[in-house]
C-alpha positions as CSV (number, residue, x, y, z in Angstrom):
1,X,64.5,81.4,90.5
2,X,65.3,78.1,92.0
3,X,68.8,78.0,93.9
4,X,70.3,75.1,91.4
5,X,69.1,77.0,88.2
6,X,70.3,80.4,89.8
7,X,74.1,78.3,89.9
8,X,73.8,77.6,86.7
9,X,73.6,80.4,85.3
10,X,76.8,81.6,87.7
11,X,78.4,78.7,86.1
12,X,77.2,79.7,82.6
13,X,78.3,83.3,82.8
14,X,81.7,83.1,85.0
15,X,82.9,80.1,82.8
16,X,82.1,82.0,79.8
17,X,84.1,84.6,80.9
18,X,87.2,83.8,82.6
19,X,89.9,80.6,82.3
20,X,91.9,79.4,85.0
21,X,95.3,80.8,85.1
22,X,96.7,79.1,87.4
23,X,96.0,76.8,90.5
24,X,97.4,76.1,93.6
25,X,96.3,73.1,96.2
26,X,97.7,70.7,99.3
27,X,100.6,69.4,99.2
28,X,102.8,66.4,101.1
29,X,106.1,68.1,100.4
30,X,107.1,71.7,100.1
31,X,106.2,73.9,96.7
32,X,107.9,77.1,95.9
33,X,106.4,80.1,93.9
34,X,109.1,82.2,92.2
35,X,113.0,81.5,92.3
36,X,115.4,81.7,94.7
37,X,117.9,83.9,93.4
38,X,118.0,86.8,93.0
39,X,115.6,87.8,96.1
40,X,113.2,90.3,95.2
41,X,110.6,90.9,96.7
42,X,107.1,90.9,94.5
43,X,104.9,93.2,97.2
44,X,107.4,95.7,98.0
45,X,110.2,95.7,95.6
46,X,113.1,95.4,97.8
47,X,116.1,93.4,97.5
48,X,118.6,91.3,99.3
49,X,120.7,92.5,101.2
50,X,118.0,95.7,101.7
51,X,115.6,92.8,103.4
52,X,116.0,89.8,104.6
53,X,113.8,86.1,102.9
54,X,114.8,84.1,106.3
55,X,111.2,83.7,107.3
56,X,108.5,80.6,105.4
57,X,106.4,82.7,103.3
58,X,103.2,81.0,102.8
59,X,101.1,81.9,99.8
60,X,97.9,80.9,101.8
61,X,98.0,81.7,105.5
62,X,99.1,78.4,107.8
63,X,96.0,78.7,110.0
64,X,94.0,77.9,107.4
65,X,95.9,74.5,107.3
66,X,98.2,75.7,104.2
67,X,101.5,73.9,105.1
68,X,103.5,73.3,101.8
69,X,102.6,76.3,99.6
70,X,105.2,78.8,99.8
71,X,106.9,81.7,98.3
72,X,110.4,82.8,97.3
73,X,109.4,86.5,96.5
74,X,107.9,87.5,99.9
75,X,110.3,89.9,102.3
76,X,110.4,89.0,106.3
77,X,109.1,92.8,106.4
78,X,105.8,92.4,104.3
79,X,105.8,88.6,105.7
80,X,105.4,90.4,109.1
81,X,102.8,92.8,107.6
82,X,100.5,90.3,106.0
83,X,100.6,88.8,109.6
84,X,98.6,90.9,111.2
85,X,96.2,90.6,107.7
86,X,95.5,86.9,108.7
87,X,95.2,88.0,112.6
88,X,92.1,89.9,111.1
89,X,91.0,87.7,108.8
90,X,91.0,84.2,111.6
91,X,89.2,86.8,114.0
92,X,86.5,87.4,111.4
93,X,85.9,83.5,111.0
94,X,86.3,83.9,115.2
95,X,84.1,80.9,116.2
96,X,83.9,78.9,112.9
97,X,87.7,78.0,112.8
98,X,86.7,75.7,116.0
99,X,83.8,74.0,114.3
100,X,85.6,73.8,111.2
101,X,88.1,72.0,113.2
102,X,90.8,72.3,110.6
103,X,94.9,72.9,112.5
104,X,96.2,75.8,112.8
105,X,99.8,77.4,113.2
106,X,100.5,74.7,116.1
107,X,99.0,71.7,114.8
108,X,95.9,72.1,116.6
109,X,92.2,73.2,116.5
110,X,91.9,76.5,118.2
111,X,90.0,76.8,120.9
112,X,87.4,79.7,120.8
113,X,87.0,81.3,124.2
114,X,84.3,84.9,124.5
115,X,85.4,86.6,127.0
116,X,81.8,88.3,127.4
117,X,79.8,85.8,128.1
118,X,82.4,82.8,128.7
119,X,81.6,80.9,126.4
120,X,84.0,78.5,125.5
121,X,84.8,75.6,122.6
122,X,87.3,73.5,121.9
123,X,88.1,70.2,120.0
124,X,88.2,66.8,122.7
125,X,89.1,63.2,121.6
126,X,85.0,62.6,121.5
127,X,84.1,65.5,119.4
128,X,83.4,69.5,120.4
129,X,83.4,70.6,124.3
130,X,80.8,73.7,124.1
131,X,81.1,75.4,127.7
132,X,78.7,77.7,128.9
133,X,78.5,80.0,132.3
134,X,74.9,79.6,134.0
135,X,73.1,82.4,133.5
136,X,74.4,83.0,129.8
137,X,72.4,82.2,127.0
138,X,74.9,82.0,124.0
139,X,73.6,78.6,123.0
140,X,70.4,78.5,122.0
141,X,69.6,74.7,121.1
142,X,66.7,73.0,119.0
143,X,67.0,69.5,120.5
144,X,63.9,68.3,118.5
145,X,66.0,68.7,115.3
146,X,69.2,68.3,117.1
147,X,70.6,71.8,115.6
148,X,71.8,74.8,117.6
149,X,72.4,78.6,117.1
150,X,75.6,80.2,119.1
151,X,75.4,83.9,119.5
152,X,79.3,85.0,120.1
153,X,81.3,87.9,120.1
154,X,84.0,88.7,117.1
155,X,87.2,89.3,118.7
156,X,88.7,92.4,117.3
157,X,89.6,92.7,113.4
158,X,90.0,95.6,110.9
159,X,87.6,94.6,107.7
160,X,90.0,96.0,105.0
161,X,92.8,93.6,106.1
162,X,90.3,90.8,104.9
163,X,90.6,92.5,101.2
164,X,94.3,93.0,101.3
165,X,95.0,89.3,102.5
166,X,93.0,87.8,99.5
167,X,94.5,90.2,97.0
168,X,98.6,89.5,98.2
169,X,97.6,85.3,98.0
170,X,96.0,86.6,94.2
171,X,99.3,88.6,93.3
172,X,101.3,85.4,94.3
173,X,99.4,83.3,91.6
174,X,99.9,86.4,88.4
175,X,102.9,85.6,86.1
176,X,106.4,87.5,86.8
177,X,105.8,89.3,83.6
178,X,102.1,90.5,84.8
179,X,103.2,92.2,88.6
180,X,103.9,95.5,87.0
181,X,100.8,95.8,86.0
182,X,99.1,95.8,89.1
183,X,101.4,98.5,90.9
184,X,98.2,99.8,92.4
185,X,97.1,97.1,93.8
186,X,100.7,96.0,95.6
187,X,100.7,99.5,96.9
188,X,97.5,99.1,98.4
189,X,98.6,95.5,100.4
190,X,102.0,97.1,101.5
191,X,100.8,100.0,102.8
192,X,98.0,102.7,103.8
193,X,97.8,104.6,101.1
194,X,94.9,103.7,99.3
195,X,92.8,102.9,102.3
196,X,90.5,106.1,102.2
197,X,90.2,106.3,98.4
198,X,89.6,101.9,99.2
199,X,86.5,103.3,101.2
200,X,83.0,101.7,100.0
201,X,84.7,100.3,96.7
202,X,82.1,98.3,95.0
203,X,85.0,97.0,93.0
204,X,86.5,95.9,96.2
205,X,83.5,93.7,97.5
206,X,84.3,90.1,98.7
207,X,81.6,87.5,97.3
208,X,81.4,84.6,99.9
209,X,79.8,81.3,99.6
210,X,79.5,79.5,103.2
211,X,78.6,75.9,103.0
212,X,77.0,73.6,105.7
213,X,78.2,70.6,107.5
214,X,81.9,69.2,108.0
215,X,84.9,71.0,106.3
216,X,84.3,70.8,102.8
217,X,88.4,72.2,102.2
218,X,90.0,70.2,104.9
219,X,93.3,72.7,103.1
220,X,92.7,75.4,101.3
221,X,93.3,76.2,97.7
222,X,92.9,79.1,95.6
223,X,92.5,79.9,91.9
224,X,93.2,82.5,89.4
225,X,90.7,83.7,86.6
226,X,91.6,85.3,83.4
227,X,88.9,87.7,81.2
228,X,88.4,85.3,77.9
229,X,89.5,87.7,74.7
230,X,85.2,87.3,74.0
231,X,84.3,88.0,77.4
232,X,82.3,91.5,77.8
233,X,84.9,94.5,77.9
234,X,83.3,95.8,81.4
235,X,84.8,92.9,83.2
236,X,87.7,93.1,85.2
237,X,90.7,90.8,83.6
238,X,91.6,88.9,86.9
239,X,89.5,87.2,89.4
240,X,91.0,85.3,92.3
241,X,89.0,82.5,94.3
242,X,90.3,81.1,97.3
243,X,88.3,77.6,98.7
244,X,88.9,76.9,102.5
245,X,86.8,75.0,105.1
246,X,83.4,75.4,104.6
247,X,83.8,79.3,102.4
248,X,84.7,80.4,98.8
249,X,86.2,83.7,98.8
250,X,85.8,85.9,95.5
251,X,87.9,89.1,94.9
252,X,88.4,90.9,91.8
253,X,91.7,92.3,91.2
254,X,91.7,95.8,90.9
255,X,93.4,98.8,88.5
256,X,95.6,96.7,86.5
257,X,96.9,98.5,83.5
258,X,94.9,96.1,81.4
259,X,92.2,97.1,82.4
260,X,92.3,100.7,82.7
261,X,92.9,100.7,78.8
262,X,90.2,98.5,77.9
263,X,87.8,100.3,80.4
264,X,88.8,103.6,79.0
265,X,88.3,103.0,75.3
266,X,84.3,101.8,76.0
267,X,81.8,104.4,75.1
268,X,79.6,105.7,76.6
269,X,81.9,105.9,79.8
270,X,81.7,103.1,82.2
271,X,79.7,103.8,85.5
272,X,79.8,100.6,87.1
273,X,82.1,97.1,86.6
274,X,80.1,94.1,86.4
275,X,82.2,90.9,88.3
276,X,80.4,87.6,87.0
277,X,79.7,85.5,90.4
278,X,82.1,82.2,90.5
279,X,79.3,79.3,91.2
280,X,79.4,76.8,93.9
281,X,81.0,73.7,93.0
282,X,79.6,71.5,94.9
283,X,77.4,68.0,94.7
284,X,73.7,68.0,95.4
285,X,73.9,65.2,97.8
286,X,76.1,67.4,100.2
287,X,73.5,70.0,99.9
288,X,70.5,68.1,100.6
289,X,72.5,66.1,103.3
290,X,73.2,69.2,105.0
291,X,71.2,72.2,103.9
292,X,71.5,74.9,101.5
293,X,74.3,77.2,100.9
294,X,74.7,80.8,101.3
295,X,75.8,83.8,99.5
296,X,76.6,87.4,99.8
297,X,78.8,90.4,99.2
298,X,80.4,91.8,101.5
299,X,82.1,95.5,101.7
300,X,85.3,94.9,103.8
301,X,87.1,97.9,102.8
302,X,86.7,100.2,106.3
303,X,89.8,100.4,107.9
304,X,88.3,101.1,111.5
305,X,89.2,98.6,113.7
306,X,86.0,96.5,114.7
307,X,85.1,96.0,118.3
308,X,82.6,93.4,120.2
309,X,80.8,92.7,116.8
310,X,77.9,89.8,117.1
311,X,78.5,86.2,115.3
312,X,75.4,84.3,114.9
313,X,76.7,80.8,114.0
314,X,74.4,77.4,113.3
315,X,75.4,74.1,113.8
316,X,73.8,70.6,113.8
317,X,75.1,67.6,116.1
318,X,74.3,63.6,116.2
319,X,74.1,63.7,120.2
320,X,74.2,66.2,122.9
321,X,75.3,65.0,126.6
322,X,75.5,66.9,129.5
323,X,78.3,66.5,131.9
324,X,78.4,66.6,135.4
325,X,80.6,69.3,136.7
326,X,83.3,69.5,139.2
327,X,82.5,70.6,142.9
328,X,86.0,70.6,143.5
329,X,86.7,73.3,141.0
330,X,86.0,76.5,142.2
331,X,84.6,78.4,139.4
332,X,82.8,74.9,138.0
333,X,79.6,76.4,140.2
334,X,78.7,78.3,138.0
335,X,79.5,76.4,134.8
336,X,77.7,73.6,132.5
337,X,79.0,71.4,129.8
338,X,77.7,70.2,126.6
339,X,79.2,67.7,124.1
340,X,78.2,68.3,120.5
341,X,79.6,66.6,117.5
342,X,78.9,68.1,114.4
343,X,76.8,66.1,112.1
């Protein structure tokens, strides 16, 4: 089936099944989920003066350029938690964030340095700076169709901290009166509880659409689904959607008392949970400007940390230039320069 017809019936399918709930995008000046008094805290159930609301809690994580969206029910001790969620999520995207070129926590675009082969890239006045050691072949470049292919080294992230980071930005986005029933799934994001029983959960599976060219989600957003009272009963009744740079993230959210009861009453029993895929919403001109998009599902629920894991990651460029290098540096020797700036 062709890839636009194969969209369409995503669109088709998720649309007939689920309404956005609820929305949250970019802003110039600071938003606030929640109230500020009393402080409780929606992950963890703690109160003032039991735990302290002195830190910004962003709903979205500020590497991914989220500024404004914050948080009144998020505790400095799960704010501190979560941290180390979006450590392993930015080391998953590892290399991308730099093409991407989108700010980070410091107002900048990270610079990507792999410290097995050297490789290095950051963002100059002029474009991307790729730098390479001789004798290293990270870069492997097509200069006929002025298109590249960078083989790079992951640094180190634990995969079920990618799942837990999109489900605490999805429990930001339920109702007040709809946290209860997901106690389940807040116990899985504060803690380690669930992570073995987490293990190979289909139900758990992150759907991911990666785009090429520039940043299509300069900021990110993110989206909450509801199951349609018509929609099929083996459906789960939330589905969160998160849009940043050039990615849509899809996660279901799990073992909400809804839908235990709905699942429960179907006969004969349920064996597996269908999750409708969310379709890319994006023009065709983008697409056959800069190539097709991707998709696939991806199980990130392990919990063992992952170590020196390849990245293949493409890119296209208008020009490549080399640069001469500096005799009066003493580790330049051994080191070559190339300009690229993404088409």
């Amino acid at each position: 089936m062709p890839a636009d017809a194969v969209n369409q019936q995503r669109a088709q399918q998720f649309f007939g099944a689920y309404t956005c709930q609820m929305m949250v995008g970019p802003l110039d000046t600071p938003f606030y989920l929640g109230t500020p008094t009393p402080r409780a805290c929606r992950f963890c159930g703690r109160t003032e003066p039991e735990v302290s609301f002195r830190k910004d809690a962003h709903v979205m994580p500020d590497f991914m350029g989220n500024r404004n969206i914050l948080s009144y029910f998020e505790c400095d001790t799960c704010n501190a938690l979560f941290a180390k969620y979006e450590d392993s999520f930015a080391n998953y995207l590892g290399v991308a964030r730099t093409f991407n070129q989108i700010k980070g926590k410091n107002k900048k675009v990270p610079k990507f340095k792999d410290n097995k082969t050297g490789l290095e890239v950051s963002m100059g006045a002029e474009g991307l700076h790729i730098k390479t050691i001789q004798g290293q072949d990270p870069l492997i470049i097509d200069a006929a169709t002025n298109s590249a292919q960078l083989v790079t080294t992951r640094p180190s992230y634990i995969p079920i901290h990618l799942v837990k980071l999109l489900l605490k930005m999805a429990l930001c986005l339920l109702d007040e009166q709809e946290v209860a029933d997901y106690a389940w799934a807040k116990r899985f994001v504060t803690s380690e509880e669930h992570d073995e029983a987490a293990q190979g959960m289909g139900l758990l599976s992150v759907m991911m659409h990666s785009i090429p060219g520039p940043p299509v989600f300069p900021a990110p957003f993110a989206q909450l689904y509801t199951r349609n009272e018509t929609a099929p009963a083996d459906i789960p009744e939330k589905v969160f959607v998160l849009y940043y740079a050039n990615y849509y993230f899809q996660l279901a959210l799990p073992f909400s008392r809804v839908d235990k009861v709905r699942f429960l009453a179907i006969t004969p029993p349920l064996k597996t949970i269908d999750i409708p895929v969310f379709p890319l919403l994006i023009g065709e001109t983008w697409l056959a400007d800069y190539g097709p998009a991707s998709f696939k599902r991806v199980d990130f629920t392990s919990n063992q940390k992952r170590v020196g894991e390849e990245h293949r990651f493409s890119l296209s460029f208008e020009k490549m230039v080399e640069l001469p290098l500096d005799p009066a540096a003493p580790n330049d020797a051994s080191l070559g320069a190339i300009d690229a700036k993404p088409a």
